[in-house]
C-alpha positions as semicolon CSV with decimal commas, in nm:
position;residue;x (nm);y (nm);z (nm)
1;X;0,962;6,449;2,615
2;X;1,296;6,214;2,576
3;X;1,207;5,835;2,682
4;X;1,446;5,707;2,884
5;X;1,584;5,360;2,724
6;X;1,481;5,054;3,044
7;X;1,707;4,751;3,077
8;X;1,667;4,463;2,895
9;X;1,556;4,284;3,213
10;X;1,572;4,567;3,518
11;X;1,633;4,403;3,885
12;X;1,319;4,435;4,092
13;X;1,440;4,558;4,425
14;X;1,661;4,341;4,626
15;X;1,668;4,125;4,345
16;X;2,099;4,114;4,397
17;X;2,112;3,795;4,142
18;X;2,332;3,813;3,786
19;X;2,168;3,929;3,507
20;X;2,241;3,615;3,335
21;X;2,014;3,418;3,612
22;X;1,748;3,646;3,590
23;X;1,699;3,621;3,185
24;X;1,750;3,189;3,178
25;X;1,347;3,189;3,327
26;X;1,211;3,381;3,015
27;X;1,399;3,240;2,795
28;X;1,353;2,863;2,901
29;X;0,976;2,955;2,858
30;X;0,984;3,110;2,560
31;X;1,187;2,770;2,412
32;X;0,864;2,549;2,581
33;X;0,656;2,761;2,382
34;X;0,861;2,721;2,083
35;X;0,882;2,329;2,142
36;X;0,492;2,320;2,235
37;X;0,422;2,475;1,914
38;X;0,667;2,257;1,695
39;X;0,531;1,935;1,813
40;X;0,109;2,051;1,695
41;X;-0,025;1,936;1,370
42;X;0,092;1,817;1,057
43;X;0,092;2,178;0,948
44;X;0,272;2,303;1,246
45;X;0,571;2,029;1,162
46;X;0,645;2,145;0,760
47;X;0,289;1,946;0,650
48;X;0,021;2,146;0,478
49;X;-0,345;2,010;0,449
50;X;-0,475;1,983;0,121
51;X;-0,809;2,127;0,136
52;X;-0,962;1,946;-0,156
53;X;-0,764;1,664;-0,234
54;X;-0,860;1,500;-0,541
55;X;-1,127;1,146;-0,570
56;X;-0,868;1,031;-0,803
57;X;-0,558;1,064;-0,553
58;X;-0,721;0,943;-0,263
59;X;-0,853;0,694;-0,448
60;X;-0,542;0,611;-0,580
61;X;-0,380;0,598;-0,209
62;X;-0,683;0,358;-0,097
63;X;-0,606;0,085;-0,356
64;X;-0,231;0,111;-0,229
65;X;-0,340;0,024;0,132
66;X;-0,566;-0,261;-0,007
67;X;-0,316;-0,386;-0,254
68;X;-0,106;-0,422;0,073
69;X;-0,345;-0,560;0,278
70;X;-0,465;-0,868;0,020
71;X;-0,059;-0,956;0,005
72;X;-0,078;-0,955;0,387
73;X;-0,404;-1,156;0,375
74;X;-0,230;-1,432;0,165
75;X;-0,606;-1,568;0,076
76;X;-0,748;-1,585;-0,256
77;X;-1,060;-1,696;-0,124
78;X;-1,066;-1,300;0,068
79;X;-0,939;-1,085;-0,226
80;X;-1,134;-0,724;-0,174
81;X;-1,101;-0,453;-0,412
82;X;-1,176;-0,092;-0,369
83;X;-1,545;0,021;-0,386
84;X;-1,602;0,389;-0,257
85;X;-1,380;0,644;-0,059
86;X;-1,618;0,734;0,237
87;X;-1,365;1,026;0,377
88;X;-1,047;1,087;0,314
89;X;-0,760;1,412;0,387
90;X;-0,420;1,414;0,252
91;X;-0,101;1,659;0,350
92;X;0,202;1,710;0,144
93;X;0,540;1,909;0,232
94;X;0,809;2,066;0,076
95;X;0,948;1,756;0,029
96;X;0,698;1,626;-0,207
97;X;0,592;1,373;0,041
98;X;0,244;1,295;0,084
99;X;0,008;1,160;0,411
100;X;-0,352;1,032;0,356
101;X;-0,556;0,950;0,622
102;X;-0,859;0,720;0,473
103;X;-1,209;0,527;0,520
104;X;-1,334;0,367;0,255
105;X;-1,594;0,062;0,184
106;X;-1,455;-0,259;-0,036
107;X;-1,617;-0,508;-0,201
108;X;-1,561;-0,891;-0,196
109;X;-1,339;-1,010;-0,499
110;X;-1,586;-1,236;-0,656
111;X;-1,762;-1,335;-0,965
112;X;-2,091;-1,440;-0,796
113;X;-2,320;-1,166;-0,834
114;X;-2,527;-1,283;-0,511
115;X;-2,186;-1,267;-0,318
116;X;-2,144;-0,900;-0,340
117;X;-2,105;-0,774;-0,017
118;X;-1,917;-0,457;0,105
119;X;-1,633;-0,411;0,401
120;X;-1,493;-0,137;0,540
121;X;-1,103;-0,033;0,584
122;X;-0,967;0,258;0,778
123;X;-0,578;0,310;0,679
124;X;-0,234;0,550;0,649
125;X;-0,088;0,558;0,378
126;X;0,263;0,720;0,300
127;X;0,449;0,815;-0,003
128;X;0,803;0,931;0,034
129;X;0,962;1,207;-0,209
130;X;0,681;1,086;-0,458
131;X;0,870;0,730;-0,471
132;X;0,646;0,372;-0,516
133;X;0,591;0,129;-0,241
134;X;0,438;0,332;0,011
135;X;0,403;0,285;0,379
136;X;0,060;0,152;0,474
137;X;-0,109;0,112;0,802
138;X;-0,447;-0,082;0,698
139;X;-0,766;-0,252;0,910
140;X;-0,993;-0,384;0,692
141;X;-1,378;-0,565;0,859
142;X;-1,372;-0,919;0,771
143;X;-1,590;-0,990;0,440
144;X;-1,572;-1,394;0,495
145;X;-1,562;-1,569;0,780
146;X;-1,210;-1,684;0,913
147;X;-1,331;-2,110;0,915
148;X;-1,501;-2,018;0,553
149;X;-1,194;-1,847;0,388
150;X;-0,971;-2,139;0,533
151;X;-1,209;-2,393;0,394
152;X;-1,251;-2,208;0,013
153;X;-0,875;-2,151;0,030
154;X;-0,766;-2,562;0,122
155;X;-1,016;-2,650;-0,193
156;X;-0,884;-2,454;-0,419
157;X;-0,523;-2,576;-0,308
158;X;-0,642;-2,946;-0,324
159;X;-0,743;-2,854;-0,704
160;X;-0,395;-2,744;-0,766
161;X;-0,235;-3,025;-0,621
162;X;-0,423;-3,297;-0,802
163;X;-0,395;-3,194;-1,100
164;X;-0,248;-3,501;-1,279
165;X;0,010;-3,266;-1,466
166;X;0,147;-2,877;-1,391
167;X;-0,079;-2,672;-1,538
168;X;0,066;-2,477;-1,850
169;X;-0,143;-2,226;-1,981
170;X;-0,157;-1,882;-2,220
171;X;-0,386;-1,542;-2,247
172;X;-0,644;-1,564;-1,897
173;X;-0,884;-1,392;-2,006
174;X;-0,897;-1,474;-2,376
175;X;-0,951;-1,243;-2,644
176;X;-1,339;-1,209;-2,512
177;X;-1,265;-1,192;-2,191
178;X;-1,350;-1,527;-2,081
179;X;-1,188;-1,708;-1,795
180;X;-1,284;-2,066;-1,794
181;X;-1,380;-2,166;-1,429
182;X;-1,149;-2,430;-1,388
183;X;-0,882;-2,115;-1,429
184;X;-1,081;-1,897;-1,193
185;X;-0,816;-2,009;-0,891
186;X;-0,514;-1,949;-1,114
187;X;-0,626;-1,597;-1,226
188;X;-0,665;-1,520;-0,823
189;X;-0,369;-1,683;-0,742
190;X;-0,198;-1,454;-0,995
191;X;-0,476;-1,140;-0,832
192;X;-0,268;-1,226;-0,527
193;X;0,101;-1,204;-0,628
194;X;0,011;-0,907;-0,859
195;X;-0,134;-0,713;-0,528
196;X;0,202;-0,729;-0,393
197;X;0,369;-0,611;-0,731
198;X;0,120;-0,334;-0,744
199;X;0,187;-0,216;-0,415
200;X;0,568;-0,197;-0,467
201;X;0,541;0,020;-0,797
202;X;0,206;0,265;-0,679
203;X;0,291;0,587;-0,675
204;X;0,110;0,950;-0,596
205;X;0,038;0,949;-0,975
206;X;0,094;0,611;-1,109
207;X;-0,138;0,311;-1,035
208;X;-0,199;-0,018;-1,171
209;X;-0,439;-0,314;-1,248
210;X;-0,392;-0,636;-1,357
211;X;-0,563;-0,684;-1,707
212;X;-0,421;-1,038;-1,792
213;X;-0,211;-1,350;-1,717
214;X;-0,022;-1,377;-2,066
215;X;0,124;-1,730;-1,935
216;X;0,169;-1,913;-1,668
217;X;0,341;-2,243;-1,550
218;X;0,287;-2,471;-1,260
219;X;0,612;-2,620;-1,122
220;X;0,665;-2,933;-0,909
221;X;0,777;-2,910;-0,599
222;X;0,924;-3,171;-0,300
223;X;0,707;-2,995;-0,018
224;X;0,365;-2,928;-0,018
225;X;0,357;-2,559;-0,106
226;X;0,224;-2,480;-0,478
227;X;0,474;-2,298;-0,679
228;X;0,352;-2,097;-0,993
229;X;0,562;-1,919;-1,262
230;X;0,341;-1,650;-1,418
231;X;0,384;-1,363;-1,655
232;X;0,133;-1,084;-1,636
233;X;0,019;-0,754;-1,805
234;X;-0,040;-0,467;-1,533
235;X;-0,229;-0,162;-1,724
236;X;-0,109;0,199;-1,551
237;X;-0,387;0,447;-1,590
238;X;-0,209;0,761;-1,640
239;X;0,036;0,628;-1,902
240;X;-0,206;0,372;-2,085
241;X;0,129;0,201;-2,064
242;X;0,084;-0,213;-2,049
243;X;0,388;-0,369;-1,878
244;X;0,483;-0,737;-1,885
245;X;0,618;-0,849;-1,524
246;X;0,751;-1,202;-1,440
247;X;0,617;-1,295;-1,104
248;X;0,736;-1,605;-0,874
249;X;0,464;-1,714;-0,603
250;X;0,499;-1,969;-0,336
251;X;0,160;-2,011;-0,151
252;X;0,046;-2,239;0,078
253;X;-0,314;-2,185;0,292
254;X;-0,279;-1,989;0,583
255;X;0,102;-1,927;0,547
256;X;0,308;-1,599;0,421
257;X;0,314;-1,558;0,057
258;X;0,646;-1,539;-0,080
259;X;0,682;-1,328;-0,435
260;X;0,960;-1,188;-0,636
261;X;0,894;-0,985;-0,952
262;X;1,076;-0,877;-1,250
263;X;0,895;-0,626;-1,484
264;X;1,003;-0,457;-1,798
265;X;0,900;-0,125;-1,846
266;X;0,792;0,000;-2,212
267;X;0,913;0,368;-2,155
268;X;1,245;0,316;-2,074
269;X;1,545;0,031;-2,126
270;X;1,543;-0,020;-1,745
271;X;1,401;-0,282;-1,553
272;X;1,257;-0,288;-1,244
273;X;1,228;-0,565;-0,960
274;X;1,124;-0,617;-0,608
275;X;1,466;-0,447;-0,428
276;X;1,407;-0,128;-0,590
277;X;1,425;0,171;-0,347
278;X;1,104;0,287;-0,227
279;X;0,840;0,498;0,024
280;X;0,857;0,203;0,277
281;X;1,217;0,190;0,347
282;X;1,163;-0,079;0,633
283;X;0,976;-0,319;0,382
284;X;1,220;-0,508;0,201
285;X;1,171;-0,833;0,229
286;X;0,992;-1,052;-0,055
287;X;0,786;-1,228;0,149
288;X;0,489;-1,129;0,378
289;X;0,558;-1,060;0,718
């Protein structure tokens, strides 16, 4: 038997409208359906879920967020470091662009055993085309209370500020890893400006860690903010690579920290400082926000 061919949309009877009216319903649903389904998941927009994303990459992407959120803290009495990735998923596209959503516990930056105590951050974190300084989104549970961190923080900036002559100093730690404890504010001081560093140059794969201050120099300054020269040694993991970077802090408690950075890189002739192009196109500024 021959099947007859049907129109593409066949009038129903008394239906006397142009065929051009009676296909725009169809199609405007079948674009809703089309738009409904582009706006889903991350998967659904060009993102695919990694299933089993590494400990060491979403590890890596936790220490960005909390290298960003101790520059935005400005405190060195409320430094927190990374202690254990609770849960953690990560999407990349074609791109090369990666998404991590992340909880994770901290611990309090501090030298006092009996101080230990662990926080909590939730946080985004976003690295674009596999470039450094990613975009963060970060909330971190307080570790110190806000009167105690303002107290701890106005000491130690009373110690700088009497001192009867800039401090000038070389190699914190020393050879045997030794920091005296009148040093113990510079070296977090220098924890602080290097947080910001680190979170400019983080990448997916590259990630650093300040292993010393190689010198430093206090400079004298009209207004009451204290004003440190320092050179440090950042250690990347992947590479093994130390690199020497010149940093310039401003800090005064409870006030943005202003940094710029200059470091040399061993691999290549080129140097890098705190303009270079990055994930977080909209941070620019050297200065906290």
């Amino acid at each position: 038997m021959q099947l007859r061919r049907q129109p593409l949309s066949a009038p129903r009877p008394g239906d006397t409208r142009p065929a051009a009216q009676r296909l725009a319903g169809p199609l405007l649903l079948l674009l809703a359906l089309q738009g409904a389904g582009a706006s889903g998941g991350p998967e659904d927009s060009g993102w695919l879920q990694d299933a089993e994303p590494s400990s060491r990459l979403l590890s890596q992407a936790a220490r960005a967020a909390l290298h960003f959120f101790n520059f935005r803290a400005a405190s060195p009495s409320a430094l927190q470091v990374l202690e254990n990735v609770l849960d953690g998923r990560a999407w990349v596209n074609q791109k090369k662009e990666y998404k991590f959503d992340l909880v994770f516990t901290t611990e309090f930056y501090s030298t006092e055993e009996d101080e230990k105590r662990l926080g909590q951050c939730s946080a985004q974190v976003f690295f674009r085309n596999e470039k450094p300084r990613p975009a963060v989104n970060v909330t971190c549970s307080q570790l110190i209370k806000k009167e105690r961190r303002q107290e701890e923080d106005y000491h130690l900036y009373k110690l700088m500020k009497q001192l009867k002559s800039p401090l000038n100093a070389v190699s914190i730690p020393d050879s045997h890893g030794y920091i005296a404890p009148s040093l113990r504010p510079v070296w977090d001081l220098a924890f602080l400006g290097s947080s910001y560093v680190m979170w400019q140059k983080t990448t997916p794969f590259l990630q650093y860690y300040m292993s010393q201050i190689s010198s430093v120099k206090q400079w004298k300054t009209n207004d009451d903010a204290i004003d440190f020269d320092y050179t440090v040694l950042l250690h990347e993991f992947s590479t093994q690579e130390i690199i020497p970077c010149r940093i310039h802090l401003v800090w005064y408690p409870s006030k943005p920290l202003k940094v710029k950075y200059h470091c040399q890189e061993r691999q290549t002739p080129e140097e890098a400082s705190g303009t270079e192009d990055g994930s977080a196109m909209a941070l620019t500024e050297l200065s906290n926000f």
